[in-house]
N, C-alpha and C positions, 0 to 999 in steps of 0.2 A: 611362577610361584616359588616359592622360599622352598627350603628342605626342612620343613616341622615335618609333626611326625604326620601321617596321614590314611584315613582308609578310602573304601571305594564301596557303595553300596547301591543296588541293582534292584529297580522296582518295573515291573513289567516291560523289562528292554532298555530302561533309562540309565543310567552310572553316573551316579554325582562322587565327584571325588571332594573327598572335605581334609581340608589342613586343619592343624589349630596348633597354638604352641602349647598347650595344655595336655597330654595325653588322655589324663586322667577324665576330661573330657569327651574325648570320643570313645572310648569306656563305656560311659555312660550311655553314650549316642548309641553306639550298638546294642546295649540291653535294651534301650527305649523301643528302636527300631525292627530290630529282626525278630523273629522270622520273615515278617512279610518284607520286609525289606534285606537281600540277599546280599552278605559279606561275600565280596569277590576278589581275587588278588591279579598283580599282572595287569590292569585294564586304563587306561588314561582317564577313562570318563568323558560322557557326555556336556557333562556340567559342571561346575567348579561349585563350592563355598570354604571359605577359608575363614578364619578367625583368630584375629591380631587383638594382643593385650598390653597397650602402652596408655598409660596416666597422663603423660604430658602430651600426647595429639588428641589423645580424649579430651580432655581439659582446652584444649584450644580450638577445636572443633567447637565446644559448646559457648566458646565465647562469641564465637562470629554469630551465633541466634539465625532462626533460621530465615528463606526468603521474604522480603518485606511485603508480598502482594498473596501471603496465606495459603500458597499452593500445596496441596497435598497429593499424596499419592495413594491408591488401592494396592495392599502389601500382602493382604492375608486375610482370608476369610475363615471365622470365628464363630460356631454356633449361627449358620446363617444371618450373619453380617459383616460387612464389609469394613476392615479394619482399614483406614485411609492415615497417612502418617506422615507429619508434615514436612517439605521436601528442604534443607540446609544450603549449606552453600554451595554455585554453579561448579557443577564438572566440566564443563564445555560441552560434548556431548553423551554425557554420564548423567547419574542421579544418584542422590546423596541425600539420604532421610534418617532420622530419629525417631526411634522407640523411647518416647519419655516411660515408659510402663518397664520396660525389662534397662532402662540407661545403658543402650548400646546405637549407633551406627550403623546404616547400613550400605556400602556404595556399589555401583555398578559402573562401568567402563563402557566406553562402546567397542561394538564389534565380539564383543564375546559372553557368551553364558556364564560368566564368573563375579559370584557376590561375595564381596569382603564384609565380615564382619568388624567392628572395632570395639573395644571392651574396657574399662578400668577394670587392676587386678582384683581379683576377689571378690568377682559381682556374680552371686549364685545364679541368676537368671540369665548367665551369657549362654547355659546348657541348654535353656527353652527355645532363646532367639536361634542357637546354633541349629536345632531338632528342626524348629520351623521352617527356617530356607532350605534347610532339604527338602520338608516335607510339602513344599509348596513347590520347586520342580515339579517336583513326583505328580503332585494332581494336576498341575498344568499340562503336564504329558497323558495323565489318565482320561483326564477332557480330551486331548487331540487324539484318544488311541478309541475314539468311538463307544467309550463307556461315559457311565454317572456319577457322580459322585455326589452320595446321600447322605444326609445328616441320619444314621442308625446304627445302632447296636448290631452285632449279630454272634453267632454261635456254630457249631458245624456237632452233627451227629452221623458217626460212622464217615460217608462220602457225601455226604448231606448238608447244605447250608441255609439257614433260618436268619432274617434280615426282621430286626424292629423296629420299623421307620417313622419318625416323626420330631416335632419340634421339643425342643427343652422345656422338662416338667410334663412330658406324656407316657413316663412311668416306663422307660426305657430302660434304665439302669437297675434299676427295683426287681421289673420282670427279668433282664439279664438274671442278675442275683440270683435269683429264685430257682432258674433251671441252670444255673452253671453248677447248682447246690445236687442235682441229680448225677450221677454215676460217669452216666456215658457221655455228656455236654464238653464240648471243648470250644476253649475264648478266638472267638476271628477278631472282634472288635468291641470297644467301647461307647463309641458315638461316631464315628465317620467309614464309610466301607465306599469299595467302588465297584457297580453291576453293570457288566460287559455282556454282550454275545459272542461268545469266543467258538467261530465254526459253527456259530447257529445255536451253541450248548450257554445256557444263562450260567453263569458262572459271578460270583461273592469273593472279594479278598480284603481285606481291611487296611486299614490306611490308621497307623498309632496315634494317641492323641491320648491327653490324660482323660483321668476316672474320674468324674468327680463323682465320690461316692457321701450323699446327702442324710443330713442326720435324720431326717423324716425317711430314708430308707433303711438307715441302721437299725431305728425302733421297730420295724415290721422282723427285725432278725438280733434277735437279742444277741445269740450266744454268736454271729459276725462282729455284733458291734462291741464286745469283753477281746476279743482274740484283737479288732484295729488298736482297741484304744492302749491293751500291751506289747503294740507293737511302735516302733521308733520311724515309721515308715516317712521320708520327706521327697518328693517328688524331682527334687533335683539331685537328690541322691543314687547310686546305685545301692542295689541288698547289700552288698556287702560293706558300704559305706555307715550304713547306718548304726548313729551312736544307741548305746545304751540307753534305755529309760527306765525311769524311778518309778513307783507306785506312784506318787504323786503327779509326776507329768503325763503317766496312765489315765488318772484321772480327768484329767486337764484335756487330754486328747481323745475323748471321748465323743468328743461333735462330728460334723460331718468334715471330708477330706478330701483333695485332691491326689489321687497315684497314679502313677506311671503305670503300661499296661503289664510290667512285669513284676510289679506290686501288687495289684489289683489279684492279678493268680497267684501268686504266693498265698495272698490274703487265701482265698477260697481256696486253695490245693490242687488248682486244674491244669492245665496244659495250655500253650496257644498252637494256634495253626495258620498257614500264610491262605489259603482259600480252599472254598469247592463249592461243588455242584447248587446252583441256587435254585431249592424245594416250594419254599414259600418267604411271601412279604408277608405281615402282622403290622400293622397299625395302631398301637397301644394307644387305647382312652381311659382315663381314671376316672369310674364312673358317682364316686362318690355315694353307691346305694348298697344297700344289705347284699350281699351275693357274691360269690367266689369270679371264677374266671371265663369269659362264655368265648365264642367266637363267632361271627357275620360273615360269612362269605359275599364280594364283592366280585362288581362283573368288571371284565379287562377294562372298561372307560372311567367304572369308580376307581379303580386301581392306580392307572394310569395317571388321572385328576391328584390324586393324592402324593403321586409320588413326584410330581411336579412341584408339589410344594413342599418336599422334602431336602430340595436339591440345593448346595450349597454354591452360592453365589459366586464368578467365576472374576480372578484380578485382572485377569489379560484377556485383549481380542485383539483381532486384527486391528481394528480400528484405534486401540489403547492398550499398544502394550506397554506392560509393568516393569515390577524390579523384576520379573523371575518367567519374564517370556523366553520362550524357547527356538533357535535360529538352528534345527539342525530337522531334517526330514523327519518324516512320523510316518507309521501306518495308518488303514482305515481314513478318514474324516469326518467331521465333527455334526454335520447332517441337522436335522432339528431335533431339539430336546422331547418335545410332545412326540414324536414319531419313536425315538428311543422308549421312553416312558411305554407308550404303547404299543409296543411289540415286545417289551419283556414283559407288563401285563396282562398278555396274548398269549404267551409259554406258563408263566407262572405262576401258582394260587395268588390270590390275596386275600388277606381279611382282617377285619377291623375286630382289635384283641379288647374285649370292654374288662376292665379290671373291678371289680367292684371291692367292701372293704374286708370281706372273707377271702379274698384272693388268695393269703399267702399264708392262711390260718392249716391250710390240707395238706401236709405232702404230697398227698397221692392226687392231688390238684396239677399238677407236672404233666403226669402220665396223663390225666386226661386231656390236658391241653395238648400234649404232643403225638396221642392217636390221629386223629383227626390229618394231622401234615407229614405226618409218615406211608399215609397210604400211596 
């Protein structure tokens, strides 16, 4: 690899070292990332992702179009589904795909964990592509280190950790809001976390991914949605990046929004944290009837059921590995999904959270939701 500048970042044992000639970019990368993801110095890394900015191989790259017989490849799993992206011209025994969505490159060599990014100058979205091939290591190792990884929110109280599991539009980000709005609530995640048995102990750590925070959430919180829409927040940006905004663009930015997870807490005032102790699962339903916020207690197989369909879809297996399979030993093994599922299950509450449309009308609607999983 080249001498750009580069850092090293350490997610449950893993170390991706990431290059780019941009600095200002992994900047970025790091506020996205850490805490749950751990700035390390000194370390080679497990894993490579680097990212090259030249106009003229981009440009000529995209003229060669990609292979004639439509082949794609499974890149990245997105909101439980399988982002497949169509493969360019042969490597010999490499792989070389296109992101038409973010207009970047992706290749692979053989014989080594190392993805080259490739980028024309000035393309906001090479910060996204760059965040993602990290963060797709990372869960490719969190699969082989014997954990889940679930499409859910969650939060941590004291040494406490509260997981919202469920598919997009089951009122995830909304209820987040709502108690990250309470005192002692601190942010683990957005929408993606990963549930392990660590020494037997069910243990929560999150895995960053953006907010999307939806204008249909903003209206249940007035005075959140006056503080976003004054604020200049743009998801490829760091805080401290962000331009000034007019009253008028105030206005204008008033709908719903995508932020980064260190935007998302600035927004609220809260703190984030890399993991802990996992208390309870919650199953958010929007019940669409008169009534605040109740809770169902489920038995370890409703549990279990539910949170199998939580799980986000995985790019690589033995049988098909991807761009971002992993050739380096692991702990644990990967065992059966349903068997996981139901033995954290077995440890841990669960219960189906029914939202109705008083929900978030109570303050002290908080407190009563979160008696209940304190004990």
């Amino acid at each position: 690899m080249s001498m750009c500048p580069a850092i090293a970042l350490r997610y449950i044992g893993l170390t991706v070292r990431v290059e780019s000639m941009n600095q200002q970019d992994l900047a970025w990368l790091e506020e996205f990332l850490v805490p749950p993801f751990e700035l390390v110095d000194g370390v080679a890394g497990d894993c490579a992702v680097s990212c090259e900015i030249d106009a003229e191989r981009h440009a000529a790259l995209l003229g060669e179009g990609m292979e004639r017989d439509g082949t794609t490849l499974a890149c990245f799993a997105l909101e439980q589904r399988l982002v497949h992206l169509p493969v360019w011209t042969s490597l010999g025994a490499g792989r070389l795909v296109y992101d038409e969505e973010l207009n970047m490159f992706y290749s692979r060599t053989a014989g080594a964990p190392h993805v080259q990014l490739l980028t024309p100058p000035g393309n906001p979205a090479a910060r996204i592509g760059l965040m993602r091939a990290v963060r797709e290591f990372a869960i490719n190792h969190a699969w082989r280190s014997a954990g889940l990884v679930v499409h859910a929110a969650a939060f941590a109280m004291g040494d406490d950790g509260f997981v919202l599991a469920g598919p997009k539009g089951a009122g995830k980000t909304s209820l987040l809001t709502h108690i990250l709005r309470h005192g002692e609530a601190r942010f683990l995640s957005g929408d993606r976390v990963q549930l392990a048995l660590a020494d037997g102990s069910p243990i929560v750590r999150g895995l960053p991914t953006l907010v999307s925070v939806r204008a249909e959430t903003l209206a249940m919180f007035p005075e959140l949605r006056d503080r976003l829409a004054a604020r200049a927040y743009q998801h490829e940006l760091r805080l401290d990046e962000a331009p000034r905004i007019s009253a008028a663009g105030a206005r204008r930015a008033s709908g719903g929004r995508s932020l980064s997870p260190a935007q998302f807490c600035d927004l609220l005032g809260v703190t984030r944290t890399v993991q802990a102790r996992l208390a309870a699962v919650l199953f958010p339903r929007v019940t669409r009837a008169r009534g605040g916020i109740g809770l169902e207690p489920l038995s370890a197989d409703q549990g279990a059921a539910r949170l199998v369909h939580t799980l986000f879809p995985r790019t690589v297996s033995a049988q098909a590995p991807g761009l971002f399979d992993l050739d380096i030993d692991h702990r644990g093994s990967e065992g059966s999904l349903g068997q996981l599922c139901r033995a954290l299950a077995s440890q841990v509450p669960c219960f189906e959270c029914r939202l109705g449309l008083d929900a978030y009308k109570d303050p002290a609607g908080i407190d009563s939701l979160l008696e209940p999983l304190r004990g």
